[in-house]
ROGURO-557849 format. One record per atom (N, C-alpha, C): atom name; x, y, z; chain. Coordinates in Angstrom, 2 decimals, always signed. Example, Ala and Ser with C-alpha at 12.3 -4.5 7.8 and 13.67 -1.06 7.14 Angstrom:
2
<node zalum="N" c1="+13.19" c2="-5.69" c3="+7.80" lopa="A"/>
<node zalum="CA" c1="+12.30" c2="-4.50" c3="+7.80" lopa="A"/>
<node zalum="C" c1="+13.20" c2="-3.30" c3="+7.80" lopa="A"/>
<node zalum="N" c1="+12.85" c2="-2.25" c3="+7.08" lopa="A"/>
<node zalum="CA" c1="+13.67" c2="-1.06" c3="+7.14" lopa="A"/>
<node zalum="C" c1="+12.90" c2="+0.03" c3="+7.87" lopa="A"/>
***
This chain:
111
<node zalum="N" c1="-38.81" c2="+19.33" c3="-7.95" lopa="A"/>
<node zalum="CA" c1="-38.12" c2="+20.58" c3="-7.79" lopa="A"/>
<node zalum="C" c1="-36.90" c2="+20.60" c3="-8.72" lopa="A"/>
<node zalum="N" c1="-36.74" c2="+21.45" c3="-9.66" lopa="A"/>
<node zalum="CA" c1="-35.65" c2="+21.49" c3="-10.60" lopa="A"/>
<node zalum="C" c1="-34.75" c2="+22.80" c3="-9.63" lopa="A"/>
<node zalum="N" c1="-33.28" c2="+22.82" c3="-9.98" lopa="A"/>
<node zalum="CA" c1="-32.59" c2="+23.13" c3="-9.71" lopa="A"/>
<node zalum="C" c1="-32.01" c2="+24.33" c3="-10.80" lopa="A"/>
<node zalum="N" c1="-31.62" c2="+25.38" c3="-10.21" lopa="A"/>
<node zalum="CA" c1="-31.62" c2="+26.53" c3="-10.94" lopa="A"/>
<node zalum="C" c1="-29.87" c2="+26.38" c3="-11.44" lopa="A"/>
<node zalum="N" c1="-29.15" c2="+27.33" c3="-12.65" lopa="A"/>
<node zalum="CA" c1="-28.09" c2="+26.68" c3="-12.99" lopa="A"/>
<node zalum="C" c1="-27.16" c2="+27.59" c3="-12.09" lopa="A"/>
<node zalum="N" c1="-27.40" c2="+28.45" c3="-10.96" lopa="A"/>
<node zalum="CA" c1="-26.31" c2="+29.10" c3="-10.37" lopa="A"/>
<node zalum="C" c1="-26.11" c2="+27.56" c3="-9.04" lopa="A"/>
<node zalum="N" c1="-27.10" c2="+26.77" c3="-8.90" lopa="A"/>
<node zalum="CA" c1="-26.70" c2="+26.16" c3="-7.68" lopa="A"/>
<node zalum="C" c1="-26.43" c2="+25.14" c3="-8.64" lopa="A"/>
<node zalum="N" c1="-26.57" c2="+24.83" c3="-10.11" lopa="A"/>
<node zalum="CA" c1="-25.61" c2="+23.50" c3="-10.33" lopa="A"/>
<node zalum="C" c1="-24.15" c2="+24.21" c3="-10.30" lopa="A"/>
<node zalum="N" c1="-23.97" c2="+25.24" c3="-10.78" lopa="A"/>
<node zalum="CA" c1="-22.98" c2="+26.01" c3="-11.58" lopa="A"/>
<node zalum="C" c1="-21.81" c2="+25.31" c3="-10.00" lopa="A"/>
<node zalum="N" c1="-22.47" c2="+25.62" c3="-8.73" lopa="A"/>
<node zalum="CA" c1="-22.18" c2="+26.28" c3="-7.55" lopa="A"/>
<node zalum="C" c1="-21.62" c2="+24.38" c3="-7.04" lopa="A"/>
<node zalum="N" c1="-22.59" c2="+24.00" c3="-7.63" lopa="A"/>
<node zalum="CA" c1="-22.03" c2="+22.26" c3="-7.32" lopa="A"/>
<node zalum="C" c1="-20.94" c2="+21.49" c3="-8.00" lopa="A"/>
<node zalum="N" c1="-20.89" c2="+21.76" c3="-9.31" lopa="A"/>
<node zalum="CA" c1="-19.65" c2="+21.89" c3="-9.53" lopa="A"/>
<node zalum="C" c1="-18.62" c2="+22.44" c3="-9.96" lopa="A"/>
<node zalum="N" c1="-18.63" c2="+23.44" c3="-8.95" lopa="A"/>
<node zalum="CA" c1="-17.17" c2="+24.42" c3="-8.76" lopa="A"/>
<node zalum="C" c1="-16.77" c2="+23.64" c3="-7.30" lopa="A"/>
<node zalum="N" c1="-17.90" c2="+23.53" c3="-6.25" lopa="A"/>
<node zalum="CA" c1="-17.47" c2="+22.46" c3="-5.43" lopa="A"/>
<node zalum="C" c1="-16.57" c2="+22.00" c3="-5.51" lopa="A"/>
<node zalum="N" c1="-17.22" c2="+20.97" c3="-6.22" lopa="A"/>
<node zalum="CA" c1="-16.39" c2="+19.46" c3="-6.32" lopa="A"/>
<node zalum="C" c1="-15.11" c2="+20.09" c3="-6.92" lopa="A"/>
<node zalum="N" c1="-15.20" c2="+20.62" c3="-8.13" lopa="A"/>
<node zalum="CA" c1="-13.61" c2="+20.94" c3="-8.57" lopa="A"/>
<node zalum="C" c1="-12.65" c2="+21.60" c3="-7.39" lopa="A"/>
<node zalum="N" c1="-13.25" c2="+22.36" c3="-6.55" lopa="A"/>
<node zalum="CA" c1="-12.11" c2="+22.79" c3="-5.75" lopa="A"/>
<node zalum="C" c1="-12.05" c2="+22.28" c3="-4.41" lopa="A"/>
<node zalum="N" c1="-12.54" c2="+20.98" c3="-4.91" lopa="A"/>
<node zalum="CA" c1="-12.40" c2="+19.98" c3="-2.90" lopa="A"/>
<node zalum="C" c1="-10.97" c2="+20.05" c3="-2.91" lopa="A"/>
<node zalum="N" c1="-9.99" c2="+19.75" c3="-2.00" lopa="A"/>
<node zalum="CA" c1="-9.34" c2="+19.49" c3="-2.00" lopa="A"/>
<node zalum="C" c1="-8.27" c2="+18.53" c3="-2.28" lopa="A"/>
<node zalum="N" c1="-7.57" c2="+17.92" c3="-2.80" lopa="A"/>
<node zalum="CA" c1="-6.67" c2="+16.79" c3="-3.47" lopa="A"/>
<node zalum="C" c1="-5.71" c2="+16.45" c3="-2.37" lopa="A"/>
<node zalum="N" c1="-5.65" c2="+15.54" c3="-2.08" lopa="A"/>
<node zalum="CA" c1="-4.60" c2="+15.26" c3="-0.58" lopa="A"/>
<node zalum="C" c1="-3.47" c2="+14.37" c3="-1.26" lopa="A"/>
<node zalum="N" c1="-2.25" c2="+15.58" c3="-0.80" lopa="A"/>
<node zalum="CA" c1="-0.78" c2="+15.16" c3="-1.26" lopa="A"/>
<node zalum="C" c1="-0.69" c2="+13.75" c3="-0.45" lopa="A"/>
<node zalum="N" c1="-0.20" c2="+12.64" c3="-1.75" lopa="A"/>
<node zalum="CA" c1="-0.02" c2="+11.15" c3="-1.47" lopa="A"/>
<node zalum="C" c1="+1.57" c2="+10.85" c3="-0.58" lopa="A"/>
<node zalum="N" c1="+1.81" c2="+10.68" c3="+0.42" lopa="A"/>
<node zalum="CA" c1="+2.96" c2="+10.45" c3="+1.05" lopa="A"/>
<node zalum="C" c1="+3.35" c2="+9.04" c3="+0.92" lopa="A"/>
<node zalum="N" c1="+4.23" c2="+8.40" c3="-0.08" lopa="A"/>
<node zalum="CA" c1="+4.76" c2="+7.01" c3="+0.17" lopa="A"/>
<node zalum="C" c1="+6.08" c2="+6.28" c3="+0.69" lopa="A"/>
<node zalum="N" c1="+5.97" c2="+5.28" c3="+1.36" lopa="A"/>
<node zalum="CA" c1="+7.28" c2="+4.63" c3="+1.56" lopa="A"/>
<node zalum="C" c1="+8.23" c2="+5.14" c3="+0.63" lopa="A"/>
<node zalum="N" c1="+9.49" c2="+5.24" c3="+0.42" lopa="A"/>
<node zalum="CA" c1="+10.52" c2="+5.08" c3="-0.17" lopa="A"/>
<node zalum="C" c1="+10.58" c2="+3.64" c3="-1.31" lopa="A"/>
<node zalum="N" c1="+9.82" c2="+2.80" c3="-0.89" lopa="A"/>
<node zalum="CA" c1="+9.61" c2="+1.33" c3="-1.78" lopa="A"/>
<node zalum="C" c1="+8.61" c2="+1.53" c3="-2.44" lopa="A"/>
<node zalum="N" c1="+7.71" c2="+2.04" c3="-2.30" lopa="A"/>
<node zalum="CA" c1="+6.56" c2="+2.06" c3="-3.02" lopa="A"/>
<node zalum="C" c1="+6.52" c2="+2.70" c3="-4.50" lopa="A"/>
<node zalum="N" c1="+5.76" c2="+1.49" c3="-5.06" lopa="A"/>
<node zalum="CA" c1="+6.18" c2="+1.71" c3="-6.92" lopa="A"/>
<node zalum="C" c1="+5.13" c2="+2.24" c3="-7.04" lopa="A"/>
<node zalum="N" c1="+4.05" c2="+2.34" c3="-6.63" lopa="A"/>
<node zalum="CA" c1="+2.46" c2="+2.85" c3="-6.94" lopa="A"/>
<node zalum="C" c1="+2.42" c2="+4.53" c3="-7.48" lopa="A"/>
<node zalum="N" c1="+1.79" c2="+5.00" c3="-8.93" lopa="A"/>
<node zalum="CA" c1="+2.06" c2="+6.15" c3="-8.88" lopa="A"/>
<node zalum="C" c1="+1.25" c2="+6.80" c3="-8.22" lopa="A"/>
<node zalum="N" c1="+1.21" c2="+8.22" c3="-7.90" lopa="A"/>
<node zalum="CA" c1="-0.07" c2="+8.85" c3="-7.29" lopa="A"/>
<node zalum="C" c1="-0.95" c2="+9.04" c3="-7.91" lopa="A"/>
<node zalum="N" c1="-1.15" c2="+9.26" c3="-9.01" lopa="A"/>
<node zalum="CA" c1="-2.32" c2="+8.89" c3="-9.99" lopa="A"/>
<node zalum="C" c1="-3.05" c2="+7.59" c3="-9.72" lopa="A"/>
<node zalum="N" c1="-2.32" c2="+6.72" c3="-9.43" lopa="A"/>
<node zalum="CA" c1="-2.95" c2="+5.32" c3="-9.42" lopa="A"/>
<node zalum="C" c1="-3.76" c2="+5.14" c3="-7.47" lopa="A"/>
<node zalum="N" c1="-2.88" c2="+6.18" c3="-6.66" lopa="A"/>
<node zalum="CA" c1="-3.30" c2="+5.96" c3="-5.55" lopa="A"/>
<node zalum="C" c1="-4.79" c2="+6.67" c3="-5.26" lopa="A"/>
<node zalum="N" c1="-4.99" c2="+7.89" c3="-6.21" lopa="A"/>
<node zalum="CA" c1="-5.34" c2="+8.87" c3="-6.37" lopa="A"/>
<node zalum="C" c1="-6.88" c2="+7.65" c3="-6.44" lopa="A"/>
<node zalum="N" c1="-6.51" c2="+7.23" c3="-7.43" lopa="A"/>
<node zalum="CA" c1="-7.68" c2="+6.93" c3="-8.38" lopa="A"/>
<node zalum="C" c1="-8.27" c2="+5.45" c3="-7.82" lopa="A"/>
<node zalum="N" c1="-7.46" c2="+5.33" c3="-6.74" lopa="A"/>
<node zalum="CA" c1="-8.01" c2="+4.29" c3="-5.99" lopa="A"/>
<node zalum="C" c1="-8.21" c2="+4.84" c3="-4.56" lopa="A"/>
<node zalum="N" c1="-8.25" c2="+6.00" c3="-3.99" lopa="A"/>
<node zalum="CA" c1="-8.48" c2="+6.52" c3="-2.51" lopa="A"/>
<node zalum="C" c1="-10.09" c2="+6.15" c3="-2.38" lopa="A"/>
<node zalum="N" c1="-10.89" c2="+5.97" c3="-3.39" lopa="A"/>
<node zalum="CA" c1="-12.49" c2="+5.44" c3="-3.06" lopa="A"/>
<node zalum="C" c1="-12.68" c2="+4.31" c3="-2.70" lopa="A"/>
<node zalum="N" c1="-11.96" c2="+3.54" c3="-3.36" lopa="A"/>
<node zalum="CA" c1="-11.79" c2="+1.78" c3="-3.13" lopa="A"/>
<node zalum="C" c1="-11.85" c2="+1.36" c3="-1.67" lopa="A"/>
<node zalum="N" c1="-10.31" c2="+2.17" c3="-0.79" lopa="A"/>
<node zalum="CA" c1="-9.96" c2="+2.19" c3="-0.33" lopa="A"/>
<node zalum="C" c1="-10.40" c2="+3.25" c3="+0.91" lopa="A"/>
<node zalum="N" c1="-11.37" c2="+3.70" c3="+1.13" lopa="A"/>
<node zalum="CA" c1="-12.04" c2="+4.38" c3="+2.33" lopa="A"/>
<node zalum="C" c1="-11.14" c2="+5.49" c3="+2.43" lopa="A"/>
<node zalum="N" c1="-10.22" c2="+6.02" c3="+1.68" lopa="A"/>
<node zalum="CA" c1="-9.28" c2="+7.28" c3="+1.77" lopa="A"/>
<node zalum="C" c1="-7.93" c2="+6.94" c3="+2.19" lopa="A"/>
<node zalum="N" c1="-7.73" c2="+5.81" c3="+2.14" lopa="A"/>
<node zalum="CA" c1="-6.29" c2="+5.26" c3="+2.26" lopa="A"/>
<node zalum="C" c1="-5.58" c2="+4.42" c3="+1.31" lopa="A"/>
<node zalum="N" c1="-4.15" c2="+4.13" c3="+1.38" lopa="A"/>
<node zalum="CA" c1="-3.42" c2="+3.92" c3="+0.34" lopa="A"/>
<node zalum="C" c1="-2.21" c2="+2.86" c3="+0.48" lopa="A"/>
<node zalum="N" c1="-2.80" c2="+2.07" c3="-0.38" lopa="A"/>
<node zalum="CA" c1="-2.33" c2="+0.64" c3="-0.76" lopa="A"/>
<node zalum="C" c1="-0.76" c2="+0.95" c3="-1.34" lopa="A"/>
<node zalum="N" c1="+0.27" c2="+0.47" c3="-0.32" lopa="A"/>
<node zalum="CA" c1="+1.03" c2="+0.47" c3="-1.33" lopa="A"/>
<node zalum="C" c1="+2.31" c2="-1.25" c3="-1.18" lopa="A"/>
<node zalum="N" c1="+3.07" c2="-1.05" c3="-2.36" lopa="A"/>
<node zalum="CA" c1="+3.63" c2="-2.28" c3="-2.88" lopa="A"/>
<node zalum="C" c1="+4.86" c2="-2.02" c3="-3.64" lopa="A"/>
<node zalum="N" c1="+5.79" c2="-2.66" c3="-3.49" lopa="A"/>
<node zalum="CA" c1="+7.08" c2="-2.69" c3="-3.63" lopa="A"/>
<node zalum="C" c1="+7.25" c2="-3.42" c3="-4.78" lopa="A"/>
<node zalum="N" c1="+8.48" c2="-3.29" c3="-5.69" lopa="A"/>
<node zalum="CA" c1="+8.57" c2="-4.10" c3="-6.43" lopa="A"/>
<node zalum="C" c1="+9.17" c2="-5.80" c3="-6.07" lopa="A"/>
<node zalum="N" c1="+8.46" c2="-6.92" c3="-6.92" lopa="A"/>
<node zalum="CA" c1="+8.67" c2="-7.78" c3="-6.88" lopa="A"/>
<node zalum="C" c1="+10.15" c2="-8.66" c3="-6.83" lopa="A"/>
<node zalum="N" c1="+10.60" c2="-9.23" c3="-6.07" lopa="A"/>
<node zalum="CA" c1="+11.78" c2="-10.47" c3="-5.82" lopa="A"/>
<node zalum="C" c1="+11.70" c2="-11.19" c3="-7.09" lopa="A"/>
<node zalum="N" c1="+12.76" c2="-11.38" c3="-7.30" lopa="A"/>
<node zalum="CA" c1="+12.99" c2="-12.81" c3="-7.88" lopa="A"/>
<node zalum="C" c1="+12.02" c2="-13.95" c3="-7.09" lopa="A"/>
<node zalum="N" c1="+12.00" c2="-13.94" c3="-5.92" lopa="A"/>
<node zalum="CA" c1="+11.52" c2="-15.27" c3="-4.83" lopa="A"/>
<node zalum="C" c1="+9.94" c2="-15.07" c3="-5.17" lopa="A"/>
<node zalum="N" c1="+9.06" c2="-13.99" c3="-5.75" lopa="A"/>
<node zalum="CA" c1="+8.21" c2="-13.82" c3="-5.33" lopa="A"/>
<node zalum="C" c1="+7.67" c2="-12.77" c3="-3.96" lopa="A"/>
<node zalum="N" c1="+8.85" c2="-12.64" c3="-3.87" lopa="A"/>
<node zalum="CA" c1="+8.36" c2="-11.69" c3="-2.08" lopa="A"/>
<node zalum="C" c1="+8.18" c2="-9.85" c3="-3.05" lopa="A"/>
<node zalum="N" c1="+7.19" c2="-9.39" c3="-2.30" lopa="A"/>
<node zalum="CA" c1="+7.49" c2="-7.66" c3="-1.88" lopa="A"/>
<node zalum="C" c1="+6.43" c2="-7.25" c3="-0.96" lopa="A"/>
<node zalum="N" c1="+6.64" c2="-5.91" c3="-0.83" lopa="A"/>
<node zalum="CA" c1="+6.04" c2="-5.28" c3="+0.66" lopa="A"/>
<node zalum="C" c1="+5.18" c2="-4.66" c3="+0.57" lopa="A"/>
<node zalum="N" c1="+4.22" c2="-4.94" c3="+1.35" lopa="A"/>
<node zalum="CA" c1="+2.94" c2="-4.37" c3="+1.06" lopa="A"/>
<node zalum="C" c1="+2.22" c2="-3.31" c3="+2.84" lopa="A"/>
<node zalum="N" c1="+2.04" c2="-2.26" c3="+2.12" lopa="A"/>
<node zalum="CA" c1="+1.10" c2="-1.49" c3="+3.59" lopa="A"/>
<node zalum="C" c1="+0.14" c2="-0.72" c3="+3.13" lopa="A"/>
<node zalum="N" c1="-0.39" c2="-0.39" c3="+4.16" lopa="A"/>
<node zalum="CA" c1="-1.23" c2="+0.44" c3="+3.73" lopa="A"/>
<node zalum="C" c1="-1.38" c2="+1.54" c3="+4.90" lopa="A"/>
<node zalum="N" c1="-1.94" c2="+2.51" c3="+4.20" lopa="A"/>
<node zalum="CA" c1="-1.80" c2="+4.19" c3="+5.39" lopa="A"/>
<node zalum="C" c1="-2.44" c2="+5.09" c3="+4.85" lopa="A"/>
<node zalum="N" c1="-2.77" c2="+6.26" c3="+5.79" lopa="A"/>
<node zalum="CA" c1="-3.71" c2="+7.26" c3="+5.25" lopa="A"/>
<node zalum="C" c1="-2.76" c2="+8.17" c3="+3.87" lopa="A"/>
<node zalum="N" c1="-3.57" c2="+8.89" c3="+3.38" lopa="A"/>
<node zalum="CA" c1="-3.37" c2="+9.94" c3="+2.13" lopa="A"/>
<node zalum="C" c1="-1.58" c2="+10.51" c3="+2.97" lopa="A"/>
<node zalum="N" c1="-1.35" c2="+10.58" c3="+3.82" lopa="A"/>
<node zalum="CA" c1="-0.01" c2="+11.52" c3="+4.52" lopa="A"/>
<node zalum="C" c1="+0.42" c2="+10.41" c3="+5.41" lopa="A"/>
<node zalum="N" c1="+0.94" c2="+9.27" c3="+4.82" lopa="A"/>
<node zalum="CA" c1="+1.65" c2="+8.61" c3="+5.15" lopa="A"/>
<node zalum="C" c1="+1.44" c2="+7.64" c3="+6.88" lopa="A"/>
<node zalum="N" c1="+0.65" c2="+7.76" c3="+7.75" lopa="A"/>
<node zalum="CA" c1="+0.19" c2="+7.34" c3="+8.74" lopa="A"/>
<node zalum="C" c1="+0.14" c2="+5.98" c3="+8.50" lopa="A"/>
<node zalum="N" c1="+0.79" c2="+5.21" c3="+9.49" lopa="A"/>
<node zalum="CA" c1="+0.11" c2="+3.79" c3="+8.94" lopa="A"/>
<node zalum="C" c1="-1.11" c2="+3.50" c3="+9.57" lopa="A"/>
<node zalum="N" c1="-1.91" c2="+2.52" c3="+8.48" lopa="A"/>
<node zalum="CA" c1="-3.58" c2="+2.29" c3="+8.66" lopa="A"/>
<node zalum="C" c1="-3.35" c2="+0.57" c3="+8.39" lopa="A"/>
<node zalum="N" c1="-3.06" c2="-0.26" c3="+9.58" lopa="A"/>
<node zalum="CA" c1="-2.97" c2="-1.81" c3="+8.90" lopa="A"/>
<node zalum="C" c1="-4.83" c2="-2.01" c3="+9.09" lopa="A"/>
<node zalum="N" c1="-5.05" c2="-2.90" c3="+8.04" lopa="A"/>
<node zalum="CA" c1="-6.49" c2="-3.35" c3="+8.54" lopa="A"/>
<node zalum="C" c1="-6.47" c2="-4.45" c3="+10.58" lopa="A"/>
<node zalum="N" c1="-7.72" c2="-4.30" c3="+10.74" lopa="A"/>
<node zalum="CA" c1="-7.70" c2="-4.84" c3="+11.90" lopa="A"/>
<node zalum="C" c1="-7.34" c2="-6.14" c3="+11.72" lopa="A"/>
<node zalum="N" c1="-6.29" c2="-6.45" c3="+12.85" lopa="A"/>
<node zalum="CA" c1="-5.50" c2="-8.06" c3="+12.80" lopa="A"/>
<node zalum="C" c1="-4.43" c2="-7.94" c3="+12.00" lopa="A"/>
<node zalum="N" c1="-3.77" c2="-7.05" c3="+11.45" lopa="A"/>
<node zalum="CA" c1="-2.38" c2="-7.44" c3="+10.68" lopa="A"/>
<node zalum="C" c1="-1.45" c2="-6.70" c3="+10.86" lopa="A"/>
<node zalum="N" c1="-0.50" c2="-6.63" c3="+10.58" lopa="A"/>
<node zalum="CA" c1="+0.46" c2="-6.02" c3="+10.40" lopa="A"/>
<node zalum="C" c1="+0.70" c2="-4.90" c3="+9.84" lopa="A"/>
<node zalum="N" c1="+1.24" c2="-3.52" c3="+10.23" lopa="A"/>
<node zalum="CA" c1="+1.40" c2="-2.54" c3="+9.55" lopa="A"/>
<node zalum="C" c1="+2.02" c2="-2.78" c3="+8.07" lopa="A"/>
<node zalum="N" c1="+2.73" c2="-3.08" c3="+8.21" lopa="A"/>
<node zalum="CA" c1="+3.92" c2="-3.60" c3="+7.27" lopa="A"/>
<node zalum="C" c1="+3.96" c2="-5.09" c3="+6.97" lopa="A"/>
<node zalum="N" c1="+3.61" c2="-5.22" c3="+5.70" lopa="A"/>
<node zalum="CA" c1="+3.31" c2="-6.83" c3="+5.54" lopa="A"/>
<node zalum="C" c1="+4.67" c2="-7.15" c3="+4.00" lopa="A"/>
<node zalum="N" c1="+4.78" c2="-8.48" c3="+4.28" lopa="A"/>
<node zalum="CA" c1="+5.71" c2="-8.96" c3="+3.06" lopa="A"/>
<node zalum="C" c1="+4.22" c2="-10.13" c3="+2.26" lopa="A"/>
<node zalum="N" c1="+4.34" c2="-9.77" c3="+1.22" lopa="A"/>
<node zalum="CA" c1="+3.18" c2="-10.48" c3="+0.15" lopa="A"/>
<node zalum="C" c1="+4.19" c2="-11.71" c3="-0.79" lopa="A"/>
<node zalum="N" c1="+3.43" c2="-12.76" c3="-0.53" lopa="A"/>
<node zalum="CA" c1="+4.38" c2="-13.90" c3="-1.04" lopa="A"/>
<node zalum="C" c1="+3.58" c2="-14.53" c3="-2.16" lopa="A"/>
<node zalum="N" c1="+4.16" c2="-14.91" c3="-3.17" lopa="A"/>
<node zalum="CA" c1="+3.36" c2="-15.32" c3="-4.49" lopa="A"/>
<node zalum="C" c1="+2.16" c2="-16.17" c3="-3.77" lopa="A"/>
<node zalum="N" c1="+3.46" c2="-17.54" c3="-3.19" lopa="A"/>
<node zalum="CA" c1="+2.64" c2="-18.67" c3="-2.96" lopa="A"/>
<node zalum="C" c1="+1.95" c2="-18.71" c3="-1.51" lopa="A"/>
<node zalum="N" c1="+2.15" c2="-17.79" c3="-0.80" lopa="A"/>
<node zalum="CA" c1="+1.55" c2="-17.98" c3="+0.65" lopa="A"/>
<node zalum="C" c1="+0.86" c2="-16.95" c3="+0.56" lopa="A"/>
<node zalum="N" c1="+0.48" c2="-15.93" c3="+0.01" lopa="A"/>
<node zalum="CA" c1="-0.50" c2="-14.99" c3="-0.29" lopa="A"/>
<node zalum="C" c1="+0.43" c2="-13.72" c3="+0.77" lopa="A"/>
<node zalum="N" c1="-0.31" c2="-13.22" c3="+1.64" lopa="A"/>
<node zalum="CA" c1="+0.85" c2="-12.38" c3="+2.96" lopa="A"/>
<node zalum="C" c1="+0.77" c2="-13.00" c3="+4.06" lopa="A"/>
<node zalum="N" c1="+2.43" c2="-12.58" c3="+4.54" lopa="A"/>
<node zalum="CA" c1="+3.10" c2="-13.22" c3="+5.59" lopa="A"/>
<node zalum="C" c1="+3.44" c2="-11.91" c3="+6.43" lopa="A"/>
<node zalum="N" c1="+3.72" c2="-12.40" c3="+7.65" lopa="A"/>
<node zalum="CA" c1="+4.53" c2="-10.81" c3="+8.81" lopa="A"/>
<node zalum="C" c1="+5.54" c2="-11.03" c3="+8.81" lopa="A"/>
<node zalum="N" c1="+6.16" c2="-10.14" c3="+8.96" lopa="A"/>
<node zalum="CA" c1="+7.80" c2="-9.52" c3="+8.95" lopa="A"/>
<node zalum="C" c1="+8.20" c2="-10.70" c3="+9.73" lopa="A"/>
<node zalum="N" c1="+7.88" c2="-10.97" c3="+10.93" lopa="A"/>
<node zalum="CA" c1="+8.31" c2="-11.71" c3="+11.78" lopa="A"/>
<node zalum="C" c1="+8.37" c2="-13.17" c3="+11.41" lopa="A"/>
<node zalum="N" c1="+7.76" c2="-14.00" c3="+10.28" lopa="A"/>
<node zalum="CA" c1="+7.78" c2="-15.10" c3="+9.70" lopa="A"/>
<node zalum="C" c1="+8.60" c2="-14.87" c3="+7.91" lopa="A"/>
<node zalum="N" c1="+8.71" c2="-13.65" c3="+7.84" lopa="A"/>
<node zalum="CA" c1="+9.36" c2="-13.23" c3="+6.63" lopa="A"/>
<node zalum="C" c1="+11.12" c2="-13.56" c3="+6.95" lopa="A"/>
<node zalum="N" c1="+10.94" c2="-13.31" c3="+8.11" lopa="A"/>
<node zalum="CA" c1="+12.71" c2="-12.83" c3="+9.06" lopa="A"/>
<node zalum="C" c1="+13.25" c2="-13.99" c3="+9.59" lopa="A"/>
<node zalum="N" c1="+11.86" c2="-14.78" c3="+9.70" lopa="A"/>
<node zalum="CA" c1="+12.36" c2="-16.46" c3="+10.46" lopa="A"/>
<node zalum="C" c1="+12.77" c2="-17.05" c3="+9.13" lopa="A"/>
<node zalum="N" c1="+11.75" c2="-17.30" c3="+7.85" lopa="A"/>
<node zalum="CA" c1="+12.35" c2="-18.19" c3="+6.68" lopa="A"/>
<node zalum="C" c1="+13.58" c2="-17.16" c3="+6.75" lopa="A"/>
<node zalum="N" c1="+14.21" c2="-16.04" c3="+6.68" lopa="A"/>
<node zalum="CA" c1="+15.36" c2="-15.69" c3="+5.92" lopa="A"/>
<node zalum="C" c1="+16.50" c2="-15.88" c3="+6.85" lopa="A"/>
<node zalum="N" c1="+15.93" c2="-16.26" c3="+7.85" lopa="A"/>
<node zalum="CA" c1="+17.12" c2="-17.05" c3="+8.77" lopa="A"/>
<node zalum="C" c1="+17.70" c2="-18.11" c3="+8.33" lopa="A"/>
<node zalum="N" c1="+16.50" c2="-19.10" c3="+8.26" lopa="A"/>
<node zalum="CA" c1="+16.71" c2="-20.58" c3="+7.53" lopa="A"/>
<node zalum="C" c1="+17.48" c2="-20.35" c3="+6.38" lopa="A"/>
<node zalum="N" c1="+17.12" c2="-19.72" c3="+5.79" lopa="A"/>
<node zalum="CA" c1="+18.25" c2="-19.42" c3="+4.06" lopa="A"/>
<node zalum="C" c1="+19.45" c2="-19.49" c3="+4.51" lopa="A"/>
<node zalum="N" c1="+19.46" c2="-18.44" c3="+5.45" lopa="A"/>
<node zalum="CA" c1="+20.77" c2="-18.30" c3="+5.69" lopa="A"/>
<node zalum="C" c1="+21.83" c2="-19.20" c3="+6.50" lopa="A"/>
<node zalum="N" c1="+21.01" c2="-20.16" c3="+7.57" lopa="A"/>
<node zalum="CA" c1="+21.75" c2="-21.35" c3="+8.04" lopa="A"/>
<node zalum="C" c1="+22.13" c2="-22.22" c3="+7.10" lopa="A"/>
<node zalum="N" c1="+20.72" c2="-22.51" c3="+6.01" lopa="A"/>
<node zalum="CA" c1="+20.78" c2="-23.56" c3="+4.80" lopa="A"/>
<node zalum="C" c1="+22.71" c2="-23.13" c3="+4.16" lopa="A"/>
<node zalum="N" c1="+22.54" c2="-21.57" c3="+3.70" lopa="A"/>
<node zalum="CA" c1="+23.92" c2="-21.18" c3="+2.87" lopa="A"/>
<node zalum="C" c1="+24.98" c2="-21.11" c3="+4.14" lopa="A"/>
<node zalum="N" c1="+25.27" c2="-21.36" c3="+5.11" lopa="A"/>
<node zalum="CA" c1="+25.99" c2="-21.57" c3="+6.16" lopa="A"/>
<node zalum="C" c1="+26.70" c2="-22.78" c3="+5.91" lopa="A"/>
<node zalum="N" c1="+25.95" c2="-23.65" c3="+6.22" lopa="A"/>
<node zalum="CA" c1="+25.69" c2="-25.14" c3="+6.23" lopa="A"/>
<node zalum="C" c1="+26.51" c2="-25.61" c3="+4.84" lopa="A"/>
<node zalum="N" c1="+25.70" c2="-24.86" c3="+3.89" lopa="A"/>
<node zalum="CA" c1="+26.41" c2="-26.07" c3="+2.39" lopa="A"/>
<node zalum="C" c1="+28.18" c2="-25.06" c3="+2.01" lopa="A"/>
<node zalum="N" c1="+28.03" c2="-23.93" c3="+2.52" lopa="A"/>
<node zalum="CA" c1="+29.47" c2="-23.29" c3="+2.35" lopa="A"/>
<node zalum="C" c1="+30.53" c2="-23.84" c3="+3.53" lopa="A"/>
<node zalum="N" c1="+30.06" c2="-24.40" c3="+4.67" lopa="A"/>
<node zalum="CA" c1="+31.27" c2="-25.40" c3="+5.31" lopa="A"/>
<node zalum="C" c1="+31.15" c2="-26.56" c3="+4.97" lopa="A"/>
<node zalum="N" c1="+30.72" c2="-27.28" c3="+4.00" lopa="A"/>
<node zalum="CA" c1="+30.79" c2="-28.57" c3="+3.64" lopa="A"/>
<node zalum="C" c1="+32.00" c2="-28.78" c3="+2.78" lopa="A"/>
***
């Protein structure tokens, strides 16, 4: 069965006028919307995003629907900190080492 050119014509005018869903990001998030855009397939319609990098290696990573909702995968954290060498960590083990830093610089500034 060939297809006549008013129902291709009709298929893509479709597609051109699906709708485009305005990208809502963190305030941290370096990702452009072009780039989120162009990865919403990858991603089942949601959006990876990532902070710029530390000196230490640390930045922040989440992920959430097209309008900002957070979407963590099952088992993690909404809000994750991504570490060079430990791959990602939770806020809550992100907050414990930055304790330690901070006893460590405690410690050698009353010596």
């Amino acid at each position: 069965m060939t297809s006549s050119p008013t129902s291709a014509n009709t298929l893509k005018l479709s597609a051109l006028s699906a709708p485009t869903p305005h990208i809502t990001c963190p305030r941290w998030c370096i990702v452009t919307e072009a780039e989120h855009r162009a990865d919403l397939d990858n991603w089942e319609g949601r959006c990876h995003h990532r902070s710029h990098e530390t000196a230490f290696g640390w930045s922040i990573i989440s992920t959430t629907t097209s309008d900002g909702q957070l979407w963590p995968e099952p088992g993690e954290d909404a809000v994750q900190i991504f570490d060079r060498s430990d791959d990602v960590i939770s806020l809550e083990c992100a907050q414990a080492r930055a304790e330690i830093i901070l006893k460590l610089i405690y410690r050698a500034r009353r010596a």
